[in-house]
C-alpha positions as CSV (number, residue, x, y, z in Angstrom):
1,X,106.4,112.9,111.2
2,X,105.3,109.2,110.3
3,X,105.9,109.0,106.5
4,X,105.0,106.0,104.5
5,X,106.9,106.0,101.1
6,X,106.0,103.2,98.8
7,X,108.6,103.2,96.2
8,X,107.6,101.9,92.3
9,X,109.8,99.8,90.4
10,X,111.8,102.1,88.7
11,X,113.3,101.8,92.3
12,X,115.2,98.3,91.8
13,X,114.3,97.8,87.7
14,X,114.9,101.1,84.7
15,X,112.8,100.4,81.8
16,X,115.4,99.0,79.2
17,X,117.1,97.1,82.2
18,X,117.8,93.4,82.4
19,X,116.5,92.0,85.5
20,X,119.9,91.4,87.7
21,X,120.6,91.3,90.4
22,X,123.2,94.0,89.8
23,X,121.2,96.6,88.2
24,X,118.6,95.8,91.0
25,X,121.1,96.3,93.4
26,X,122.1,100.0,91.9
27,X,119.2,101.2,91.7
28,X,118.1,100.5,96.0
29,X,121.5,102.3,96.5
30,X,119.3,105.4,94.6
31,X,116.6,104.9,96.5
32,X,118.2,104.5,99.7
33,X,120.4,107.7,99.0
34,X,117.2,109.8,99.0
35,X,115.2,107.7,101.8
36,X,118.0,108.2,104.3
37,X,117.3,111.8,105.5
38,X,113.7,110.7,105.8
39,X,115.2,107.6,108.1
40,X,117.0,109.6,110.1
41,X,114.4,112.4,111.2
42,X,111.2,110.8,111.1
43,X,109.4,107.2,111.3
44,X,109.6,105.5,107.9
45,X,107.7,102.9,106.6
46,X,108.7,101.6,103.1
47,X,106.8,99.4,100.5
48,X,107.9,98.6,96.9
49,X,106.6,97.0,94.2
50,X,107.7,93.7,92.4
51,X,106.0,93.3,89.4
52,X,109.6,92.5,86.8
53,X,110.9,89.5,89.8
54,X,107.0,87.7,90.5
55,X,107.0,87.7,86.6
56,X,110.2,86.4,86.1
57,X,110.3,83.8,89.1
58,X,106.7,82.5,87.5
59,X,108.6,82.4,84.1
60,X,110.9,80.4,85.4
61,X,109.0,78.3,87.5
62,X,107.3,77.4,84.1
63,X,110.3,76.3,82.4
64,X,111.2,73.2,84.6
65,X,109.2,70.3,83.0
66,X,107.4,68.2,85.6
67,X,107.3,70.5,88.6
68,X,104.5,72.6,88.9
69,X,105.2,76.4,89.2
70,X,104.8,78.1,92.3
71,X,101.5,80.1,93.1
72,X,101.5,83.9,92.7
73,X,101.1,83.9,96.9
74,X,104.1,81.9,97.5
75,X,106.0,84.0,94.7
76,X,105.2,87.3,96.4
77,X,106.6,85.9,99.8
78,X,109.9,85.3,98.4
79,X,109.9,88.8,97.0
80,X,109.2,90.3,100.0
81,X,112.5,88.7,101.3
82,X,114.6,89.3,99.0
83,X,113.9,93.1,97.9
84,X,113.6,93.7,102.0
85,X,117.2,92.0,102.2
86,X,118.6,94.4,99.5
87,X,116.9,97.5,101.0
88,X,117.5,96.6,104.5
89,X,121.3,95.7,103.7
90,X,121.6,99.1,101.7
91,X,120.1,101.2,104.8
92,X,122.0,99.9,107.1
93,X,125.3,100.3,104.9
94,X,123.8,104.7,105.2
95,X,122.2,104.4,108.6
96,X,123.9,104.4,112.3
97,X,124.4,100.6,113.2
98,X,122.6,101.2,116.4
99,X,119.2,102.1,114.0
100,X,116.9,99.1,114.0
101,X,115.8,98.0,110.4
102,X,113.4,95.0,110.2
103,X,111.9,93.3,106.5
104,X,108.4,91.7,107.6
105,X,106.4,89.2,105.7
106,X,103.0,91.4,105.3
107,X,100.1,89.1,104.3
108,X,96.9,90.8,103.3
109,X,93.1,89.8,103.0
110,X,91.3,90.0,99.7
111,X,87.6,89.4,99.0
112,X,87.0,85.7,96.7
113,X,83.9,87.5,95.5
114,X,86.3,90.8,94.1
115,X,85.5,91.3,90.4
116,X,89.2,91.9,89.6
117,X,89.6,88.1,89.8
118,X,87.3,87.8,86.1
119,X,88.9,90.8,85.0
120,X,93.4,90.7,85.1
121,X,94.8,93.9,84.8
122,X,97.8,94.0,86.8
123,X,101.0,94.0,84.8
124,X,103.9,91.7,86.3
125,X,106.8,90.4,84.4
126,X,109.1,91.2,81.2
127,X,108.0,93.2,77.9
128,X,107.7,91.0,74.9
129,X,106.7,92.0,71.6
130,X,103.6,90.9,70.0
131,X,104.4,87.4,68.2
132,X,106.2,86.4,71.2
133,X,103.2,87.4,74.2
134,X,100.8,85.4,71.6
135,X,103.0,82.2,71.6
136,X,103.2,82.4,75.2
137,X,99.6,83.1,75.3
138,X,98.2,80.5,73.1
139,X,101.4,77.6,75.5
140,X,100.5,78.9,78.7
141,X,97.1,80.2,78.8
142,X,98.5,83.5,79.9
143,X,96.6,87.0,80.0
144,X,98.4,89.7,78.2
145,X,98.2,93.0,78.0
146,X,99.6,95.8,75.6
147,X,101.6,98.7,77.6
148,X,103.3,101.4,75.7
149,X,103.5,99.8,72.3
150,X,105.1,96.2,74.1
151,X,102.9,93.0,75.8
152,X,103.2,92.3,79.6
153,X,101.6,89.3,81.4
154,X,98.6,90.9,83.4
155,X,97.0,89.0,86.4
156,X,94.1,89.6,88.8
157,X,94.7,92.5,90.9
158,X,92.0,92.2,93.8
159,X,91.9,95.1,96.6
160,X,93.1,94.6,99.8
161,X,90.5,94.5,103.0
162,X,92.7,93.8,105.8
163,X,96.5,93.9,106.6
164,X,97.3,91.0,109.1
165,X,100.7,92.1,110.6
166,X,99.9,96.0,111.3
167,X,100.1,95.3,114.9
168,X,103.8,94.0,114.7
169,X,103.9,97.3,112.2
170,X,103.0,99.6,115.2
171,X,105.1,97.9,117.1
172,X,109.0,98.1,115.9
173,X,107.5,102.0,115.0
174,X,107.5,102.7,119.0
175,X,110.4,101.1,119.0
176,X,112.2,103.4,116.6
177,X,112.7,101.0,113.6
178,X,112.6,101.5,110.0
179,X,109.7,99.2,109.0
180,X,110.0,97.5,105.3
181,X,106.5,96.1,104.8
182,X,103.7,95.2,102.2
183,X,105.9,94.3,99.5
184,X,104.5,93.7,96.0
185,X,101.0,94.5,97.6
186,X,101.5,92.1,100.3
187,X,100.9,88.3,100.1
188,X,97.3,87.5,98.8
189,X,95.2,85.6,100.8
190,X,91.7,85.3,102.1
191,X,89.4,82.8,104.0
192,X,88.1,79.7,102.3
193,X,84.6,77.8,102.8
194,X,86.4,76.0,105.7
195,X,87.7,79.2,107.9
196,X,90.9,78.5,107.0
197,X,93.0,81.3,105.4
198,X,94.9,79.9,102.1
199,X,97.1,81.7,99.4
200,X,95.4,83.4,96.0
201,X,96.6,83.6,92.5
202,X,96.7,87.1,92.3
203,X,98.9,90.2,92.8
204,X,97.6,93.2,95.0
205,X,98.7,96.8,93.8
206,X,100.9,98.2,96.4
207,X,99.8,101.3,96.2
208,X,96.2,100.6,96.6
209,X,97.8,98.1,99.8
210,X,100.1,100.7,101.2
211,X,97.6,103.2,101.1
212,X,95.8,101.1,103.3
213,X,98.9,100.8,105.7
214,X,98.9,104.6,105.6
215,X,95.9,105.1,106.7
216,X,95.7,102.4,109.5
217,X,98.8,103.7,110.4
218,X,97.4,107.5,110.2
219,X,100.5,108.4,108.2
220,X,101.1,112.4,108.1
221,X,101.9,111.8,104.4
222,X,102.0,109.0,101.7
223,X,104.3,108.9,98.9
224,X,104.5,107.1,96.1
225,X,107.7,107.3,93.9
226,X,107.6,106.3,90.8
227,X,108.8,107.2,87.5
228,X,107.0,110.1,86.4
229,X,107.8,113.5,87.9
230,X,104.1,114.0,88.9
231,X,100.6,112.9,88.0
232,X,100.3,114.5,84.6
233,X,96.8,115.1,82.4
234,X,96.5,114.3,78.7
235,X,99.6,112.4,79.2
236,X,102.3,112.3,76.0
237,X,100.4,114.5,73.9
238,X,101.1,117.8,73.2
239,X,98.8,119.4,75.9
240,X,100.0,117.3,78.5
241,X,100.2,119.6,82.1
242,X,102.0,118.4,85.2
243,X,99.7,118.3,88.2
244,X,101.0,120.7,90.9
245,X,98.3,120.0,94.2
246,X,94.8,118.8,93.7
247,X,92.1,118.2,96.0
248,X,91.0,114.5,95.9
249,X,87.7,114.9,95.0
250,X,88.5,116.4,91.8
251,X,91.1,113.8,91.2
252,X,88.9,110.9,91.7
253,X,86.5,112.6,89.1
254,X,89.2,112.2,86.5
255,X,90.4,108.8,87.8
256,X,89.3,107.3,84.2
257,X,91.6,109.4,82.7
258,X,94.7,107.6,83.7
259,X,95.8,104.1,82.6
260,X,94.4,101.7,85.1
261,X,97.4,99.0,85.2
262,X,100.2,102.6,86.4
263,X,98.9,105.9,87.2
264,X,95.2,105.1,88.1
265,X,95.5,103.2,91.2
266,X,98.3,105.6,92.4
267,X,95.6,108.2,92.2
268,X,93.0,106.5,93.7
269,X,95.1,105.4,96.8
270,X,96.4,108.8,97.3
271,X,92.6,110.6,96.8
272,X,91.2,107.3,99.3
273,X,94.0,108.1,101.7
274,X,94.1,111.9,102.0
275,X,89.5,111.7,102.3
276,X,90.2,109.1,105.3
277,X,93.2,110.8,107.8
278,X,93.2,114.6,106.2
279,X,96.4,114.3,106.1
280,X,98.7,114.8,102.7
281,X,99.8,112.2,99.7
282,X,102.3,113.0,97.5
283,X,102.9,111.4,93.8
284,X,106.5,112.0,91.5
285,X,110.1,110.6,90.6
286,X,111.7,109.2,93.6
287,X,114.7,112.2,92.8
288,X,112.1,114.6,94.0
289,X,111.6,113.1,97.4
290,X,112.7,115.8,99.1
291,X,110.7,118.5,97.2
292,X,107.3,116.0,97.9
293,X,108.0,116.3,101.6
294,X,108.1,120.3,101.4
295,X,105.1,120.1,99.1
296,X,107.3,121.7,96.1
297,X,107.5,118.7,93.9
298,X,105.2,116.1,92.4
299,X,101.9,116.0,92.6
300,X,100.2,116.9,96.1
301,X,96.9,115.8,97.1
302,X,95.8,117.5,99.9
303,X,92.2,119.0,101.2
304,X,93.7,122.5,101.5
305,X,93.5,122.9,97.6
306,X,90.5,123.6,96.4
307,X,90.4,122.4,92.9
308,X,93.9,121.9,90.6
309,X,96.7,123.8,90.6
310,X,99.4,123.1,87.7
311,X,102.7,123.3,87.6
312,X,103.1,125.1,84.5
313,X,100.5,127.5,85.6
């Protein structure tokens, strides 16, 4: 099977953690622990996000008087290489040495005209508490956002049209390698008045980007791990139910329902994913990889449910 796995950042950042590279370092060896098997009997592609390090390299490009920061663009490149470097170096410490592993830059084309751009809703960075997001708001000019009674920086989160590199994707596939690709959402760009294509301020979700690559790629199933054991209605209240399979029609009919900057583009890439190839797309803790492949875990979307099925059902 050709399995895309796009892993959330609960994979290299725990809520509560401190951003090192340490802690980010333990928590690949987790992910690579379950994404091993996968590696070793079927074609893997892997994405991850990178919301916590494009927040904190901007943060820190702010701090050095004199020297503008970097754009979001370049940001997202040099995320790309550095959580590919950790994953890559991880894999290969699990996989035969004779199993070809390659990080690729992945640029992706938004539209200029997307509405997202007067309207920032993806979260990147650190959580600060109120008094501190409004004295970096009121310094900076930032956008914030409040997540789970704490503030996160949000920025324009435009969706992607087109993935440059899925040629050289396809490629190192036939070729038996382990693909590590559209990192953060891939690296924003798009086409100016001149023809030319330039970087953008923004961040694309990578799960609304990877399920593009899944679907290009006609993936057999699309996972995204994150950290919630499944896609979950009237979320931390005392009804709450745990998803079990859905069909994505029904899914995108309650797409409102889930927060938009976390759960809601998961569900809309899965539901856009599983209408265009057929095929399956999985949602759930990255422990549960294992279960989502055998459809026992997470949340399933798949056309050969009819309407909902929970788990506590």
């Amino acid at each position: 099977m050709r399995i895309v796995v796009a892993l959330g950042g609960n994979a290299l950042l725990r809520r509560g953690q401190k951003l090192t590279d340490t802690n980010q370092r333990k928590n690949v060896r987790r992910a690579c622990d379950q994404l091993v098997p996968i590696a070793r009997d079927h074609e893997l592609v892997i994405s991850h996000g990178n919301g916590p390090q494009v927040g904190l390299l901007a943060l820190q490009g702010e701090s050095i008087a004199d020297i503008p920061p970097a754009p979001l663009d370049v940001l997202g490149a040099e995320t790309q290489g550095m959580i590919g470097y950790i994953v890559e170096q991880e894999l290969g410490n699990r996989l035969p040495f004779e199993k070809p592993l390659a990080t690729l830059l992945t640029m992706i084309e938004v539209d200029p005209a997307d509405e997202a751009f007067d309207n920032p809703t993806k979260p990147i960075g650190p959580f600060y508490d109120r008094e501190t997001a409004l004295k970096i708001r009121d310094t900076k000019g930032w956008t914030f956002a409040s997540v789970d009674d704490a503030y996160r920086r949000v920025v324009p989160s435009p969706r992607p049209k087109r993935i440059f590199e899925l040629r050289q994707i396809r490629w190192m596939l036939e070729h038996g390698a382990v693909v590590i690709c559209a990192g953060g959402g891939g690296i924003p760009t798009m086409y100016n008045a001149d023809g030319n294509l330039v970087g953008v301020e923004a961040v694309i979700d990578k799960d609304h980007a990877t399920g593009l690559l899944s679907t290009h790629l006609n993936a057999d199933l699309f996972v995204m791990a994150t950290d919630a054991d499944a896609v979950y209605v009237d979320w931390k209240l005392p009804t709450q139910r745990a998803i079990a399979s859905v069909h994505p029609d029904v899914l995108l009919q309650m797409r409102d329902e889930f927060p938009p900057g976390s759960m809601q583009p998961k569900v809309e890439a899965a539901c856009e994913f599983v209408l265009a190839t057929g095929n399956r797309a999985a949602i759930g803790g990255l422990d549960d990889l294992q279960g989502m492949l055998a459809g026992t875990a997470g949340t399933i979307v798949t056309t050969e449910t009819e309407g909902i099925a929970y788990r506590d059902a």
